[in-house]
C-alpha positions, -999 to 999 in steps of 0.1 A, spaced: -48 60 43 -19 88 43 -45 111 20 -77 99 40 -63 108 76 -27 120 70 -2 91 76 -2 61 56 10 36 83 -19 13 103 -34 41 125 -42 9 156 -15 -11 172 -24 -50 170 -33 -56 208 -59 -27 205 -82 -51 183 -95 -69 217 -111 -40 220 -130 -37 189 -167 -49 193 -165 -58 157 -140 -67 134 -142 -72 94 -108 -84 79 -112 -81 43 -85 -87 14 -63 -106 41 -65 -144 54 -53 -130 85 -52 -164 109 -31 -181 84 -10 -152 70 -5 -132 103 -16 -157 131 7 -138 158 -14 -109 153 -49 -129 150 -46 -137 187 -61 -104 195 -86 -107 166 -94 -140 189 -95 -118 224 -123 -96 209 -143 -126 202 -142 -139 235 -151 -109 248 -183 -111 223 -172 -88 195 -184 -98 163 -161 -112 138 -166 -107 102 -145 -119 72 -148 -113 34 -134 -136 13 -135 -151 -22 -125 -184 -4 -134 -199 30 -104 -202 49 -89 -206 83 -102 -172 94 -137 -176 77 -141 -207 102 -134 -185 134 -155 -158 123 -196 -153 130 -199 -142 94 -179 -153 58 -191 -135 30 -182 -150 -3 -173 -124 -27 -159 -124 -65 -122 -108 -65 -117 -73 -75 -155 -58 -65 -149 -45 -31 -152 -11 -42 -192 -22 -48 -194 -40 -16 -178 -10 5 -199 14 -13 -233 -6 -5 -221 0 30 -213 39 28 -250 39 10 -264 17 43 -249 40 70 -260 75 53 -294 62 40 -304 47 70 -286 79 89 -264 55 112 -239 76 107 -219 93 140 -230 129 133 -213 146 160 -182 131 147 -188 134 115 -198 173 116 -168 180 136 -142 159 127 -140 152 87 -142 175 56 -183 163 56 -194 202 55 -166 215 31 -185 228 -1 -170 219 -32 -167 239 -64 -195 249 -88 -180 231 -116 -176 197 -97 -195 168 -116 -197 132 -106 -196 102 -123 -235 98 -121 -228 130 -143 -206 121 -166 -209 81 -169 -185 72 -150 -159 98 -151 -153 131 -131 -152 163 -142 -115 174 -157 -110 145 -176 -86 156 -201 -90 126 -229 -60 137 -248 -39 140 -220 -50 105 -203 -56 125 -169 -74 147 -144 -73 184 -141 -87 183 -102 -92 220 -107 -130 211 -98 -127 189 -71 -109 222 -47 -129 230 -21 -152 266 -28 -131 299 -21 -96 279 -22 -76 289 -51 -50 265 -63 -46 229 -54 -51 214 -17 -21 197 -3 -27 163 7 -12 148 41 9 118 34 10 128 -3 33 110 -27 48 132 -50 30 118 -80 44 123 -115 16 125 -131 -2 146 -107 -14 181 -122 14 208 -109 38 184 -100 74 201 -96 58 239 -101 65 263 -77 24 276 -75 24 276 -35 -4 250 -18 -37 274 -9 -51 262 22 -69 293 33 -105 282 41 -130 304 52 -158 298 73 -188 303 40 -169 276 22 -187 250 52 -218 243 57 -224 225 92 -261 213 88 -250 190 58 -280 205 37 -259 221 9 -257 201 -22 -223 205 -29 -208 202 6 -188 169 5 -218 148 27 -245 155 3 -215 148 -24 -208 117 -13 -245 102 -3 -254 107 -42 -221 93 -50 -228 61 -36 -268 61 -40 -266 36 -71 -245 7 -47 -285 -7 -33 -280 -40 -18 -297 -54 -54 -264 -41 -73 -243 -49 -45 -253 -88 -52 -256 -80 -89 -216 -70 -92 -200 -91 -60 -223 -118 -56 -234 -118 -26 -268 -121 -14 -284 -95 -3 -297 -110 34 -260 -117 39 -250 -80 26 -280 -65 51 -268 -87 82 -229 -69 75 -242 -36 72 -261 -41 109 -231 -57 127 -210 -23 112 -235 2 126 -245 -17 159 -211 -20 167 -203 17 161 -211 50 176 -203 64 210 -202 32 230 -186 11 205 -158 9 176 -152 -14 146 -121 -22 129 -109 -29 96 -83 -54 86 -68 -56 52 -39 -72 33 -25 -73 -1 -60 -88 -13 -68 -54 -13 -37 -39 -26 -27 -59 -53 -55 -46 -78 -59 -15 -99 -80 2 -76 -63 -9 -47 -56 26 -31 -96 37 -38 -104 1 -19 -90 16 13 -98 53 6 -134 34 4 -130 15 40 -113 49 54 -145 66 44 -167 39 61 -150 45 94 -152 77 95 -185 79 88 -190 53 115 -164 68 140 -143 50 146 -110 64 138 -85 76 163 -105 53 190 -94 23 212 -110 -11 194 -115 11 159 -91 23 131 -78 1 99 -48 -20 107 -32 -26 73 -10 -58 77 21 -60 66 37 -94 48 70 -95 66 93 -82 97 100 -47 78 80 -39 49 67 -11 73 100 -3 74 105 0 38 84 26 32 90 46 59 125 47 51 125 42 21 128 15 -8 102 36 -33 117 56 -58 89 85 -54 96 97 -17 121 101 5 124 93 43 97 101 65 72 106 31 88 135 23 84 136 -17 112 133 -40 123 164 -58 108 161 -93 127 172 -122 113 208 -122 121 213 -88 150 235 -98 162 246 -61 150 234 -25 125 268 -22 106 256 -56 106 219 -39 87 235 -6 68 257 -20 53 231 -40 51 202 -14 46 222 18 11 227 27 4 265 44 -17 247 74 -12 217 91 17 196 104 30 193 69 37 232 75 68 219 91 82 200 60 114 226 56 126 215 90 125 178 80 139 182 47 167 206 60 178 180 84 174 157 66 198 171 39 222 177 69 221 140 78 235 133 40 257 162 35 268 174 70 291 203 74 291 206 34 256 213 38 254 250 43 223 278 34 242 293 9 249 265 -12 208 255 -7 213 226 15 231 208 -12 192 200 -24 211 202 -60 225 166 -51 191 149 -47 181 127 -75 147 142 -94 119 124 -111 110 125 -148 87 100 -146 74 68 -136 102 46 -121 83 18 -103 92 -17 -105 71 -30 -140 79 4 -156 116 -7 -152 110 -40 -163 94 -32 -193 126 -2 -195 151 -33 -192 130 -53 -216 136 -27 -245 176 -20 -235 170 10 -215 187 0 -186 221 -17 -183 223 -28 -143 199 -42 -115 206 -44 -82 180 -70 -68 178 -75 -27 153 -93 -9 131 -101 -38 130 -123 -64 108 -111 -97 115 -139 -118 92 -155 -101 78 -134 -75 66 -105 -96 34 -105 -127 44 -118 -158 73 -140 -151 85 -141 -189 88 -105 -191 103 -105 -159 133 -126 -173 131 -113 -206 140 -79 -191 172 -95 -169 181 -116 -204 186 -80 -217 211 -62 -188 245 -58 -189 248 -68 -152 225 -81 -126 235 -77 -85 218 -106 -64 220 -108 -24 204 -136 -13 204 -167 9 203 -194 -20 209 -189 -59 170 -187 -65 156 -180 -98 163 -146 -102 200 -156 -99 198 -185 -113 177 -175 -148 203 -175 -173 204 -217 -172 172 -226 -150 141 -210 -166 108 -225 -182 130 -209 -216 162 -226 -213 140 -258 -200 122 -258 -235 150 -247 -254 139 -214 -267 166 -189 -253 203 -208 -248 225 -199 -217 255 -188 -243 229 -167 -258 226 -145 -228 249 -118 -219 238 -108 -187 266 -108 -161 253 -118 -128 269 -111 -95 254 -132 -65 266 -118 -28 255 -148 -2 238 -126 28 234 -130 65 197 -140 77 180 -122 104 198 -144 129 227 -134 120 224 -95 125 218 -68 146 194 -34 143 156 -30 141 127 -41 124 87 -22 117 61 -39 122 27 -41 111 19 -12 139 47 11 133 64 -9 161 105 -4 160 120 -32 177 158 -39 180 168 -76 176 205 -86 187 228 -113 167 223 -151 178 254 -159 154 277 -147 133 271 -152 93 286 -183 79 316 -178 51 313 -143 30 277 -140 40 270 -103 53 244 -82 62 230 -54 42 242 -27 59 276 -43 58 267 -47 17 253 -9 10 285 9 37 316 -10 17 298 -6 -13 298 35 -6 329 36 8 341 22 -26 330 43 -45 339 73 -27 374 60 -28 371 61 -67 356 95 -71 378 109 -40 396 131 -67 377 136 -97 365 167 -106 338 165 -123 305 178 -109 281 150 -116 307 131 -90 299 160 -64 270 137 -45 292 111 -36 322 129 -25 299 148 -2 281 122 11 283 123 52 297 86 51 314 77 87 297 47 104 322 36 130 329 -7 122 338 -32 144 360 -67 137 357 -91 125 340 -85 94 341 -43 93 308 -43 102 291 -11 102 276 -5 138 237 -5 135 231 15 168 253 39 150 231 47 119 199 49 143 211 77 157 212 93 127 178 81 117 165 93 155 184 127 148 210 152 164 223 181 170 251 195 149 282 203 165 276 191 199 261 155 180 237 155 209 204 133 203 170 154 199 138 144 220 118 143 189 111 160 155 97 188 176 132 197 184 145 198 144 152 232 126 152 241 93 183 265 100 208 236 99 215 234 136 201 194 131 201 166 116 175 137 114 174 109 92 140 101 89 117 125 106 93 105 118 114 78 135 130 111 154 128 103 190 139 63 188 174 71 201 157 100 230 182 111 257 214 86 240 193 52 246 182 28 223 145 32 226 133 1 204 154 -19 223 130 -20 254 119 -49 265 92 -44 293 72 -74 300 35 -69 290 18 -74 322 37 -51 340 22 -23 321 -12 -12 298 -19 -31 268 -3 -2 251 27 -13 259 48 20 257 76 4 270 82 -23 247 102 -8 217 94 22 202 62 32 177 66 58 155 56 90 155 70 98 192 61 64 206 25 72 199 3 37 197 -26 47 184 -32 75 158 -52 104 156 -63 98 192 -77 132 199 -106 119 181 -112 96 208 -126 125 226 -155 148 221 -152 185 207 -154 195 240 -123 174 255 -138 146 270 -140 109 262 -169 100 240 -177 76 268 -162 63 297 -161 22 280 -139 38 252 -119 63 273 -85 67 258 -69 105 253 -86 135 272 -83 173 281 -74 178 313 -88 209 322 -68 218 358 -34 208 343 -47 225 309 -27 195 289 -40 163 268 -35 132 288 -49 98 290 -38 63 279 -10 71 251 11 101 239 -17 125 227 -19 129 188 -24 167 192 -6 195 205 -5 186 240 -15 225 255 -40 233 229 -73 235 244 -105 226 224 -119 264 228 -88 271 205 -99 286 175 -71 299 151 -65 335 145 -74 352 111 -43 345 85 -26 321 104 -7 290 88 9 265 101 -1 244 132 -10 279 146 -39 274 121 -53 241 135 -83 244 159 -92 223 191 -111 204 174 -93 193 145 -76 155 151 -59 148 121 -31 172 121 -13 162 92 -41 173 68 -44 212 58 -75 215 76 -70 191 104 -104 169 91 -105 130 78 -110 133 42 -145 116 35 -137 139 -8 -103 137 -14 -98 172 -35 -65 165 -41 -36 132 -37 -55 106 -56 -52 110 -91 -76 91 -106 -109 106 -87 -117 123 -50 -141 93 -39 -140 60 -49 -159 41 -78 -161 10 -94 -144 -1 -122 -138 -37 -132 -103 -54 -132 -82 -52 -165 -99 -84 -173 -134 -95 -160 -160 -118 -165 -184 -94 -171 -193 -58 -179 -193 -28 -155 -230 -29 -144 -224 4 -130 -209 20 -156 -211 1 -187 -191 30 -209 -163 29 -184 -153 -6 -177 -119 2 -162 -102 29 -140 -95 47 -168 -61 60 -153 -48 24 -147 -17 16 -159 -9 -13 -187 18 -15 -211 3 -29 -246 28 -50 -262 31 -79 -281 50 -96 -249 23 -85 -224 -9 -95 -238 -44 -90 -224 -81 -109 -227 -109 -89 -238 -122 -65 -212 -148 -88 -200 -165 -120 -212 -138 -138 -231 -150 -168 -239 -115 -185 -242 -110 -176 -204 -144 -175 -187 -131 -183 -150 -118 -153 -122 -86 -165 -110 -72 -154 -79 -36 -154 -62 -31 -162 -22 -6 -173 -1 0 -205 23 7 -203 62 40 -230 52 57 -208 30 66 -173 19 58 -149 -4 77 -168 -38 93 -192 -16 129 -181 -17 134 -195 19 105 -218 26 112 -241 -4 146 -250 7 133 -264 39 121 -302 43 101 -299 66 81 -268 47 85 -282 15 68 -314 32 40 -299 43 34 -284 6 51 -301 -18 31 -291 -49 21 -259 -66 -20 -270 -68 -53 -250 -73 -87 -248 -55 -116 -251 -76 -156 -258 -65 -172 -291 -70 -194 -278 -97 -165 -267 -116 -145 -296 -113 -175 -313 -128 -181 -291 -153 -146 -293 -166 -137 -330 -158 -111 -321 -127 -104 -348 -107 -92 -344 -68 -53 -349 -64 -51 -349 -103 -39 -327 -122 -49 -297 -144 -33 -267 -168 -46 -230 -160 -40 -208 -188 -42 -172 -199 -28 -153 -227 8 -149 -216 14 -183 -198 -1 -221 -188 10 -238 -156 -1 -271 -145 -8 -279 -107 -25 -302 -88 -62 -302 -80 -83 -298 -50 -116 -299 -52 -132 -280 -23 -166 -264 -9 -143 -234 4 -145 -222 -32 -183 -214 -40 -199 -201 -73 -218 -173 -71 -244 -157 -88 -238 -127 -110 -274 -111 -117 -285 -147 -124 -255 -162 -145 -232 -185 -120 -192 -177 -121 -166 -200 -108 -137 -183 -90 -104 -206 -91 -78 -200 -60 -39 -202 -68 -11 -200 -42 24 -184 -55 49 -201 -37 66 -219 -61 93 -215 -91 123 -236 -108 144 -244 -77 148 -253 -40 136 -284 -29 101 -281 -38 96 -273 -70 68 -261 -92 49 -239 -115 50 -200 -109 14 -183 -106 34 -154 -116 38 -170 -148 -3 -162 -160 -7 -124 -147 1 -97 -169 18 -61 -166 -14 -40 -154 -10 -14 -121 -28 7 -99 -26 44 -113 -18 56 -76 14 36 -63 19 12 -91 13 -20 -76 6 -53 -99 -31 -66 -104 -26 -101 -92 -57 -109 -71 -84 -104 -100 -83 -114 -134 -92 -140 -161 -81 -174 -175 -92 -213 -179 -83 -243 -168 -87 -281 -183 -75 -317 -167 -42 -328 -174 -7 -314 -174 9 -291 -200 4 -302 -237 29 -271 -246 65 -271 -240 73 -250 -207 70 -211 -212 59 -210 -250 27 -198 -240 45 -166 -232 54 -158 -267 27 -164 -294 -3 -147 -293 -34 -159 -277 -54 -186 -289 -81 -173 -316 -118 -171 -304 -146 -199 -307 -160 -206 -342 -188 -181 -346 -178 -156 -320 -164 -118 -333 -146 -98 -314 -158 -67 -301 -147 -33 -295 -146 -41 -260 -122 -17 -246 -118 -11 -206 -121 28 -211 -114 60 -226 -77 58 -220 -67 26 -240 -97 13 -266 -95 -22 -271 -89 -22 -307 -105 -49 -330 -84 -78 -332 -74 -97 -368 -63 -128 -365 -37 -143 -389 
């Protein structure tokens, strides 16, 4: 979403879906896995909206809606496109909107091919390089590459750490506003998607097409300028390898629609837990800093390289030096000074991938020696459970902070190996440190939500023994280590002894005082220490300093802004008063779209922000998303950069030219609109594209411990498999399966197969049965169910088998890790596992193998009479021909 409208956070706030005249919630089971948020999904339907949900399984949220669509997992990028092909064939597109608010006149470059060109691949494949020159996909009369709002500082992204400046001069003759050019991004993306017919839509995702048609209707009834649609999605969209392109697909689609920046529209991406909004904002990812600023690669060799490679020359991003300087000032302080560059030099750099499977494959081959794991637990949370411990077997010492010893902690004597006897405890050398930590009861500070929502939550105890928070953890831990390097002199110990490190604590524990660090986050002024109004306020000449820029304004005027507590009905649904939304307590994004060019409300039903002509300011229902005295006449001057060079009709300020991004020219690596390509392993062949099965960008790691099926119809595991989770516990069930009265209420790890596959294959209901693929089998109970339906692939019927994760090797309940049968494969854009769509089998019974062996032989040879092919999933990684011994 960040490259697609300029921020990568849910651009809706939760209550603003009882608005929405129709709501399609795909890739999430959002009345089981967020029910607190589904009671505004259940507002909209009593107020008649249409309720749509698209799902390989029926669930809990398929029975409250007017439409379930059955799908096979890991083709949404087919379904989406069939709509994107509905609305522009059919011309139910928004046109004003579309003309005036996204990139859909921009005219891209004369060397631009397609993948109806080139088979599925874009031009500037560079085969071997393994990657995209996007030189082509820049818009006509813009030399250089575009800079991409919300952008990750990709590694692999073409120019990545050079100092070639961002062009973002665009002149008028690079647009054409009637649409009719054939390489202005409209025409673009209408051939793009002209192959997705509601025959090929069925074909790849198995739906019918009546069901299709009656989707594609509710979408464009229930859109336009009386009415909005919204999008809800989960990690059943982002846990695949084209993840990212699924939602640049659905950010396309309500654009096209319009129905971004408007009350009862947007795409609310739901988050799994209190603060995993919060986590990226911050952040926990090792490729941006806070406020998705992008980490200094390694070729970044002073802080004006860094911005004249990141910051964009229009648009909001203009103002990146003013974030980063402050942001440097909130590290460094005082010792941060212009002529020593900020102390930029003491940022950390990338020189390449560092994402969470890269590191476990790095710890797997003895490349790193320590792990510091905190609110997780990958040995049996995360793909490929054996490699997971295989890589912690091979550290020199492992950090845990948790509530219980879970299995992460707990791997070096309770493991499927040590169970069957193939690693021994004395064997291992890891040394593991477990630190007992304080649950959410048992601290102070604040929490992001879902919808950007800061809320502050006080203590209800103190923590039991030597548990402590982590802020109490991370503090003592730097305060440490300053101590040791207080008097070296060495200058790779420079960082730490500069460090700005002065939390005032309080007794009895030291405990580092939360309010205190959020007014660093919220940002200040130096000298005086007096808190800013919001990042409007920050310099880049060192006079502030803000933690995260976007969270600037939480701690306004000295008070605790997210700690508002405002009762509901004593103001709008918006709710400004209760907590704090980031960016400057704005609820709903981009919500000068919500009005015409001309300033005023696309209608009076969805009335939200508009130009208020006598006080010559935006106003309306929410803190305007634009600059709040720029009228619409405004029209930039000749040269101009910056926000200066934003028009009054451009609502998505982040982005260089203030448009949605229908063609992404720049941010995505692997291709500016989205296509289809089949999961690493598939039941059958790209219909689409039959010479490119796979992204061919995706990430896998072929090794001997990582094993994959052929590309698509392996006979030896001829059943999709897909991964979920359960209202009763969470995510690997770390808490939840220490609890009684959870672990009563599902006791067993257990699978959901159709009738007609459990007769096929002899299951039997409240038996049990082994799933297998090539790394792993894990046996689980059975439950035969009509929620899970075949479904015809272009006339051959495919059974789709539904696994929750929950369980592992301790707690009270106990069982078999799903993790156990996915392997190492990731999206090519953030890195995320491919856990929601791949291949194995499944027979009656429990495990005839000893626990975990599966792991580590190779996979079971194929059928009597079957070859194997060179079936590869695409130009990057042939499948070579496999010999069997």
């Amino acid at each position: 979403m960040g490259i697609s409208f300029g921020f990568g956070g849910a651009s809706n706030y939760q209550q603003d879906l009882s608005n929405a005249d129709c709501i399609l919630i795909q890739g999430s089971n959002m009345a089981e896995c967020h029910p607190v948020g589904f009671q505004w999904v259940m507002e909209a339907k009593a107020r008649g909206a249409t309720l749509i949900h698209v799902d390989p399984r029926y669930t809990r949220t398929s029975a409250m809606s007017n439409l379930h669509v059955p799908i096979r997992a890991g083709s949404d990028i087919a379904f989406l496109g069939g709509l994107v092909r509905y609305v522009l064939e059919n011309e139910r597109y928004f046109k004003d909107y579309v003309v005036h608010y996204t990139n859909a006149a921009a005219i891209i470059r004369e060397g631009f091919q397609d993948t109806e060109d080139l088979e599925g691949l874009f031009s500037g494949w560079k085969p071997d390089e393994a990657r995209y020159d996007p030189a082509t996909w820049q818009y006509e009369g813009a030399s250089g590459t575009m800079a991409a709002g919300g952008q990750k500082q990709l590694y692999a992204e073409p120019g990545a750490g050079e100092s070639t400046p961002r062009e973002t001069q665009l002149s008028a003759e690079s647009h054409d506003y009637t649409l009719q050019h054939p390489r202005c991004v409209f025409q673009l993306l209408r051939r793009h998607f002209s192959r997705y017919t509601p025959h090929i839509v069925e074909q790849i995702c198995g739906i019918p097409q009546q069901l299709f048609l009656k989707v594609a209707e509710a979408l464009c009834q229930n859109s336009g300028r009386e009415r909005t649609s919204a999008f809800c999605y989960s990690v059943g969209w982002t846990q695949h390898l084209g993840g990212v392109q699924y939602i640049r697909t659905a950010s396309i689609l309500q654009l096209l629609l319009g129905n971004m920046g408007r009350p009862g529209g947007g795409i609310l991406a739901l988050r799994g837990h209190s603060s995993i909004q919060g986590s990226s904002d911050i952040p926990t990812l090792y490729n941006i800093l806070p406020g998705y600023l992008p980490m200094p690669h390694v070729r970044s060799v002073d802080l004006e390289t860094y911005l004249k490679t990141n910051q964009a020359q229009s648009g909001w991003w203009g103002e990146m030096p003013k974030y980063m300087v402050s942001l440097l000032k909130a590290y460094f302080g005082d010792a941060a000074r212009a002529d020593n560059d900020y102390l930029f030099g003491h940022l950390p750099r990338l020189t390449g991938d560092h994402s969470h499977l890269t590191t476990i494959t790095d710890m797997a081959d003895g490349k790193v020696k320590g792990y510091f794991v905190m609110g997780q637990n990958p040995a049996v949370g995360s793909s490929g459970g054996a490699l997971q411990r295989k890589g912690l077997r091979e550290l020199d010492w492992l950090v845990v902070r948790d509530l219980v010893l879970n299995e992460t902690a707990e791997f070096w004597q309770r493991s499927q190996e040590i169970e069957s006897g193939e690693v021994r405890p004395e064997d291992i050398q890891t040394e593991v440190f477990f630190f007992p930590v304080a649950a959410h009861t048992e601290k102070e500070g604040t929490f992001t939500n879902t919808q950007r929502l800061l809320q502050w939550r006080e203590k209800a105890i103190e923590p039991p023994g030597e548990a402590r928070s982590e802020l109490h953890f991370i503090f003592h831990l730097g305060r440490r280590l300053k101590e040791l390097y207080a008097s070296s002199r060495e200058a790779k110990d420079r960082p730490v002894q500069d460090l700005l490190w002065d939390y005032p604590v309080s007794s009895p524990h030291q405990e580092p005082e939360p309010e205190a660090v959020l007014k660093e986050i919220s940002g200040y002024r130096m000298g005086s220490g007096a808190p800013v109004r919001d990042f409007t306020e920050l310099a880049a000449d060192g006079s502030t300093a803000c933690g995260c820029w976007i969270y600037s304004g939480c701690f306004a005027d000295g008070v605790n802004q997210t700690a508002r507590r405002k009762p509901g009905q004593e103001q709008s649904l918006a709710a400004p008063e209760w907590g704090w939304a980031w960016p400057a307590n704005r609820r709903l994004l981009y919500n000068r779209a919500s009005a015409d060019p001309e300033g005023r409300p696309w209608s009076e039903r969805k009335k939200y922000v508009w130009w208020d002509a006598h006080a010559q300011r935006w106003t309306g229902e929410d803190v305007p998303d634009f600059i709040v005295d720029r009228p619409p006449s405004y029209r930039p001057p000749e040269g101009a950069t910056g926000v200066v060079a934003l028009s009054g009709i451009d609502p998505f300020l982040m982005q260089v030219d203030g448009k949605g991004w229908l063609f992404a020219p720049t941010g995505i690596i692997d291709g500016p609109l989205p296509t289809h390509y089949e999961p690493q392993e598939s039941v059958i062949q790209n219909p689409l594209y039959p010479k490119q099965q796979c992204d061919p960008m995706r990430q896998v790691w072929r090794r001997r411990d990582n094993p994959y099926h052929r590309a698509w119809d392996d006979p030896r595991y001829p059943y999709v498999l897909t991964t979920y989770r359960l209202t009763e516990h969470h995510t690997a069930g770390g808490m939840s399966r220490w609890l009684s009265w959870l672990s009563e209420l599902q006791p067993e790890m257990f699978c959901e197969v159709s009738p007609e596959l459990a007769r096929e294959r002899g299951l039997i209901h409240g038996g049990w049965a082994t799933v297998s693929t090539a790394r792993a089998e894990i046996e689980c109970r059975v439950l035969v169910t009509e929620r899970m339906r075949p479904l015809k692939l272009n006339g051959r019927l495919v059974h789709q088998i539904g696994l929750p994760y929950h369980w592992g090797v301790v707690g009270r309940a106990r069982g078999d890790s799903v993790n156990e049968l996915i392997g190492f494969v990731g999206d090519p854009n953030v890195s995320i596992q491919e856990s929601k769509a791949f291949t194995g089998t499944i027979v009656p019974g429990r495990r005839a193998e000893r626990r975990g062996a599966m792991a580590r032989r190779r996979p079971p040879p194929l059928p009597p009479g079957t070859r194997e092919l060179n079936r590869g999933a695409g130009p990057r990684f042939p499948m070579q021909e496999r010999k069997e011994q």
